[in-house]
MDTraj code that builds the backbone (N, CA, C; nanometers):
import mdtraj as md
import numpy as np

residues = "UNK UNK UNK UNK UNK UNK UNK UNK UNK UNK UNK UNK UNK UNK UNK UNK UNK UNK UNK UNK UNK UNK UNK UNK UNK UNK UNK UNK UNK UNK UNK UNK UNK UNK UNK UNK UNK UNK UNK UNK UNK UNK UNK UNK UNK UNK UNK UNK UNK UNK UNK UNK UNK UNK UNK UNK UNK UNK UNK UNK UNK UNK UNK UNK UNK UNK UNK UNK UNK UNK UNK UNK UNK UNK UNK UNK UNK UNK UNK UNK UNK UNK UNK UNK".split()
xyz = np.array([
    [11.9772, 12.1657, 11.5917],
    [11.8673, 12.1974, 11.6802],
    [11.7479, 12.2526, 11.6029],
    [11.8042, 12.3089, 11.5310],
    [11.6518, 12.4114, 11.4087],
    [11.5938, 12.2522, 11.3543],
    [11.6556, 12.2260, 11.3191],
    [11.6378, 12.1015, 11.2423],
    [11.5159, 12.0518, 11.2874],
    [11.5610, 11.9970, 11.4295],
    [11.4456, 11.8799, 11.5159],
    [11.3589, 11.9493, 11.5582],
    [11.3869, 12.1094, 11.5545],
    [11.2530, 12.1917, 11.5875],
    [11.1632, 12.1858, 11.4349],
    [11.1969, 12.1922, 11.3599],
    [11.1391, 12.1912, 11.2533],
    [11.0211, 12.0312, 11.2218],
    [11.1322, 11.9594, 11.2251],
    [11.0499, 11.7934, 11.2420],
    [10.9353, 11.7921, 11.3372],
    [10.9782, 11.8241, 11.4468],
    [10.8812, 11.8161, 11.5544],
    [10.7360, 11.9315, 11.5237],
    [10.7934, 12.0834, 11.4555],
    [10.6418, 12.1372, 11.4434],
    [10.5405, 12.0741, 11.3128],
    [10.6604, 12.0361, 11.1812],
    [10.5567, 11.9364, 11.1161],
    [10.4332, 11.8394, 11.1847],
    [10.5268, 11.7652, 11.2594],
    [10.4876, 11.6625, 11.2974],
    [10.3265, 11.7052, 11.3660],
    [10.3694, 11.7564, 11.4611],
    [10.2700, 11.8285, 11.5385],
    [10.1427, 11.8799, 11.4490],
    [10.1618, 11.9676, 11.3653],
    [10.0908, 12.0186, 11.2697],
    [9.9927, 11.9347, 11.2076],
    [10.0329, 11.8080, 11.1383],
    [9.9599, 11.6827, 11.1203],
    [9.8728, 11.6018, 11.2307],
    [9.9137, 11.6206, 11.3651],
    [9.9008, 11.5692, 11.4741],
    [9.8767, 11.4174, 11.4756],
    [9.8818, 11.2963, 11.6084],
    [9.8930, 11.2030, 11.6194],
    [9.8295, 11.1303, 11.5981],
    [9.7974, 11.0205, 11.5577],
    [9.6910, 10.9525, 11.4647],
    [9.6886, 10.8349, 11.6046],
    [9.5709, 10.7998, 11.6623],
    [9.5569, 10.7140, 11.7809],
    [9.5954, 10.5898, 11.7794],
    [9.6041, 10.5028, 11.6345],
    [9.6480, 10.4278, 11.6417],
    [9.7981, 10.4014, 11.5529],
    [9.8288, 10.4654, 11.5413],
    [9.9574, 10.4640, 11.4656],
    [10.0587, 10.4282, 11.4864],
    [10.1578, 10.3448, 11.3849],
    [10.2746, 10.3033, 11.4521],
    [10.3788, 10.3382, 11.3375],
    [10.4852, 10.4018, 11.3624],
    [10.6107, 10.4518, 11.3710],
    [10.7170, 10.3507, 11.3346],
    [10.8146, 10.3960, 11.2607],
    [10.9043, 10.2916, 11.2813],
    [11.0462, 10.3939, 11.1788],
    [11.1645, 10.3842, 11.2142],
    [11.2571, 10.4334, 11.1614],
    [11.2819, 10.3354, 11.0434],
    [11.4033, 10.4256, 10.9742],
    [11.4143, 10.3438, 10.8400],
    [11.5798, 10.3389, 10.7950],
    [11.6456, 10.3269, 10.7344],
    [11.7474, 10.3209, 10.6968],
    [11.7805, 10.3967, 10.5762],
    [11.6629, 10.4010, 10.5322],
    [11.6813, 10.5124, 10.3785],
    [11.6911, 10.6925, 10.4283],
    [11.7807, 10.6935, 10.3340],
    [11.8755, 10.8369, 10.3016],
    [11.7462, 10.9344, 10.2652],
    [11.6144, 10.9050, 10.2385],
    [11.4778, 10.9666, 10.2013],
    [11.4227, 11.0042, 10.2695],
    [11.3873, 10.8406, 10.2931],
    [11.2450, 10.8446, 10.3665],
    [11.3133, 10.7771, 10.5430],
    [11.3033, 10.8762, 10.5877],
    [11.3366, 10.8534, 10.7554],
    [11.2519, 10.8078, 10.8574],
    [11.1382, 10.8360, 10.8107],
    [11.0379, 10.7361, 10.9268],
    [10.8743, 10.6815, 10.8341],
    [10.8436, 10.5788, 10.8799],
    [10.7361, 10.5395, 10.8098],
    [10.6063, 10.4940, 10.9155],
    [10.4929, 10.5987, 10.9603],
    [10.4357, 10.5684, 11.0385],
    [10.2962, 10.5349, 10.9719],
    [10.1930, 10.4305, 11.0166],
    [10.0816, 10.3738, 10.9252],
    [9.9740, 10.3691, 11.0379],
    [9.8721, 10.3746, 11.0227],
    [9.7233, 10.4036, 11.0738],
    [9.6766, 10.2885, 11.0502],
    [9.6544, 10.1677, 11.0910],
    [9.6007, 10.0420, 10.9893],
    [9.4043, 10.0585, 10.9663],
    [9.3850, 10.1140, 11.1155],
    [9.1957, 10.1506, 11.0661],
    [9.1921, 10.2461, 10.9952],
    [9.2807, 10.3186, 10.9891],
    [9.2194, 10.4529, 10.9048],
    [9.3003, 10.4533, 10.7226],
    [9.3932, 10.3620, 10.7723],
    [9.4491, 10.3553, 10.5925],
    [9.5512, 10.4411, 10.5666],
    [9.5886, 10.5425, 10.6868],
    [9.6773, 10.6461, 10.6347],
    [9.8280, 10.6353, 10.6691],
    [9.9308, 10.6843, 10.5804],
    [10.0386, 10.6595, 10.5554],
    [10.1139, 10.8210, 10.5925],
    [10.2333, 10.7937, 10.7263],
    [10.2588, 10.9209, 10.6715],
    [10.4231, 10.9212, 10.6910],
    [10.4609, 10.9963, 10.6117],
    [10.6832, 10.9390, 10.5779],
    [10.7221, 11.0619, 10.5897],
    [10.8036, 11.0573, 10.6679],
    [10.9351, 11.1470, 10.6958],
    [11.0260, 11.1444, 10.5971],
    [10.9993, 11.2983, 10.4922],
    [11.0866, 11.2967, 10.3606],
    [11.1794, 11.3713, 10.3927],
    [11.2866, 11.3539, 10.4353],
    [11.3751, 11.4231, 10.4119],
    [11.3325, 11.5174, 10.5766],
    [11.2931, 11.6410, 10.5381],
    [11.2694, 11.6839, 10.7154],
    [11.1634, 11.7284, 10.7224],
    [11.0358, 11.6523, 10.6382],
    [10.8748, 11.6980, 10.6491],
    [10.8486, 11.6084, 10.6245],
    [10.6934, 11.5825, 10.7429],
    [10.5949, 11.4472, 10.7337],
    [10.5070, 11.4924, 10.5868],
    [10.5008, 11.4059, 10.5491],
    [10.3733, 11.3868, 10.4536],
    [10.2511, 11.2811, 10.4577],
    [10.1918, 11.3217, 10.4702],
    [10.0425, 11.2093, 10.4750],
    [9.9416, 11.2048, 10.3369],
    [9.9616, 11.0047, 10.3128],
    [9.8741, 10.9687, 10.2131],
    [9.7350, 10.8402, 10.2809],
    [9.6485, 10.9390, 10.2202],
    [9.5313, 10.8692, 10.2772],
    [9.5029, 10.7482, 10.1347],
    [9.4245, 10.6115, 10.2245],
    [9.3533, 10.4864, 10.1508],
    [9.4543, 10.4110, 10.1556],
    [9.5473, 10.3932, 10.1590],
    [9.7179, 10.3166, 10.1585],
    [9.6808, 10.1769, 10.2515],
    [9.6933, 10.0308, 10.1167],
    [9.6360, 9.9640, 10.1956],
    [9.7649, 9.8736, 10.2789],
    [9.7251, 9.7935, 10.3993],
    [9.8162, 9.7495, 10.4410],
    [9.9122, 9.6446, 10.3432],
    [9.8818, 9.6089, 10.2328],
    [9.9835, 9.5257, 10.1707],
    [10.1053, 9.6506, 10.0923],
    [10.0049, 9.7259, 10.0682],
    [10.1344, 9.8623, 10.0138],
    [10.2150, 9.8989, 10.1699],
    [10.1776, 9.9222, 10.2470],
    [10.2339, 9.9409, 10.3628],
    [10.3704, 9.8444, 10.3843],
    [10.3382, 9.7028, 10.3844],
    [10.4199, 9.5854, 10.4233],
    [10.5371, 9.6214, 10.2947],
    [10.4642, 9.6261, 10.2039],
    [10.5641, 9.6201, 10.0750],
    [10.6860, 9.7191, 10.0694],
    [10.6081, 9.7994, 10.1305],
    [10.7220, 9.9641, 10.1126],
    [10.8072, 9.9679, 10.2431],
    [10.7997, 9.8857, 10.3537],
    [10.8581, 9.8192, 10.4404],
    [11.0090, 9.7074, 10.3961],
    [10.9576, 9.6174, 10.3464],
    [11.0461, 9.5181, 10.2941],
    [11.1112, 9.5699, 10.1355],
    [11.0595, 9.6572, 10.0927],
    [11.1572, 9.7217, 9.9779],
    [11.2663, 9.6902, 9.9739],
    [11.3683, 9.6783, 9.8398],
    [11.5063, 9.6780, 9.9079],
    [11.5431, 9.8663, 9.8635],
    [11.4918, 9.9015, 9.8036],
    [11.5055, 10.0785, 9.8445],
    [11.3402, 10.1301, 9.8844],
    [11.3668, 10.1124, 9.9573],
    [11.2271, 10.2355, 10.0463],
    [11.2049, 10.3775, 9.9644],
    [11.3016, 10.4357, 9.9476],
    [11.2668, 10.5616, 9.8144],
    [11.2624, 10.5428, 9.7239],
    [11.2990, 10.4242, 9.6108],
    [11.2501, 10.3725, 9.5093],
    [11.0713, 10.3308, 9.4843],
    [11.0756, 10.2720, 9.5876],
    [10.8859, 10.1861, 9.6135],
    [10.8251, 10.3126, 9.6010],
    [10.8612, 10.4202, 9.6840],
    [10.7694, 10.5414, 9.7623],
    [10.7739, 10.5942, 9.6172],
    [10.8257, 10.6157, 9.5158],
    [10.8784, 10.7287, 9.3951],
    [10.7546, 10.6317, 9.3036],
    [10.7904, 10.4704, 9.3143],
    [10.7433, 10.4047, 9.2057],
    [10.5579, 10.4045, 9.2319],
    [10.5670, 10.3813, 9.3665],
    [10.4335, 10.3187, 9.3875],
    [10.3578, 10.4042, 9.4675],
    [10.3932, 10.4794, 9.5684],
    [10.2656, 10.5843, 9.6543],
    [10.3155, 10.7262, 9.5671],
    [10.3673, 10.7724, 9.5374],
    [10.3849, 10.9785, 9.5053],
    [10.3044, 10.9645, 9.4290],
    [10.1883, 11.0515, 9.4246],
    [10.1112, 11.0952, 9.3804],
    [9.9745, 11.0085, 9.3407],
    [9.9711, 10.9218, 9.4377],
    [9.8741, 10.8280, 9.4058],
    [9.7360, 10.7957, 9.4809],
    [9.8213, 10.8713, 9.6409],
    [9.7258, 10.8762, 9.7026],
    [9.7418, 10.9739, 9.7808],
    [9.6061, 11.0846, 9.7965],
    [9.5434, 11.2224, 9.8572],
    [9.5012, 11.1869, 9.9617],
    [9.5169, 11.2741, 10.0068],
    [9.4431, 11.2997, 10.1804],
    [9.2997, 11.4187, 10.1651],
])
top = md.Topology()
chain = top.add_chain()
for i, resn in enumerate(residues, 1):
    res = top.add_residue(resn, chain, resSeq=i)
    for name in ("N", "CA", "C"):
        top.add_atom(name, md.element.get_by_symbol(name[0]), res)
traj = md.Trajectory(xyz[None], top)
């Protein structure tokens, strides 16, 4: 229960991006991958905190989607690459 209270005040904290879409994941990491396509922004459920990377273009988006490890791509190709 702390848990999903915790997820949920992140979440909140960042607040909802109008056009954004969501999507669960299968990786042991990264648990949700939600993307902004007008605004460019990326934001992943690590573990039990959202993080948001701004400029993230939609082909990095698609890519880190079809990964065959989703926390591999995210380690190799977005950490630390792109600021908000």
């Amino acid at each position: 229960m702390i848990k999903i209270l915790a997820i949920l005040l992140t979440f909140l904290s960042f607040g909802v991006l109008a056009d954004e879409v969501c999507q669960s994941t299968d990786s042991s990491f990264v648990h949700q991958v939600c993307y902004d396509k007008e605004r460019a922004v990326l934001r992943l459920l690590l573990k039990d905190k959202f993080y948001q990377y701004c400029g993230v273009s939609p082909a990095v988006h698609a890519s880190l989607l079809d990964a065959s490890s989703i926390g591999t791509f995210f380690n190799q190709y977005i950490k630390g690459r792109y600021r908000c």
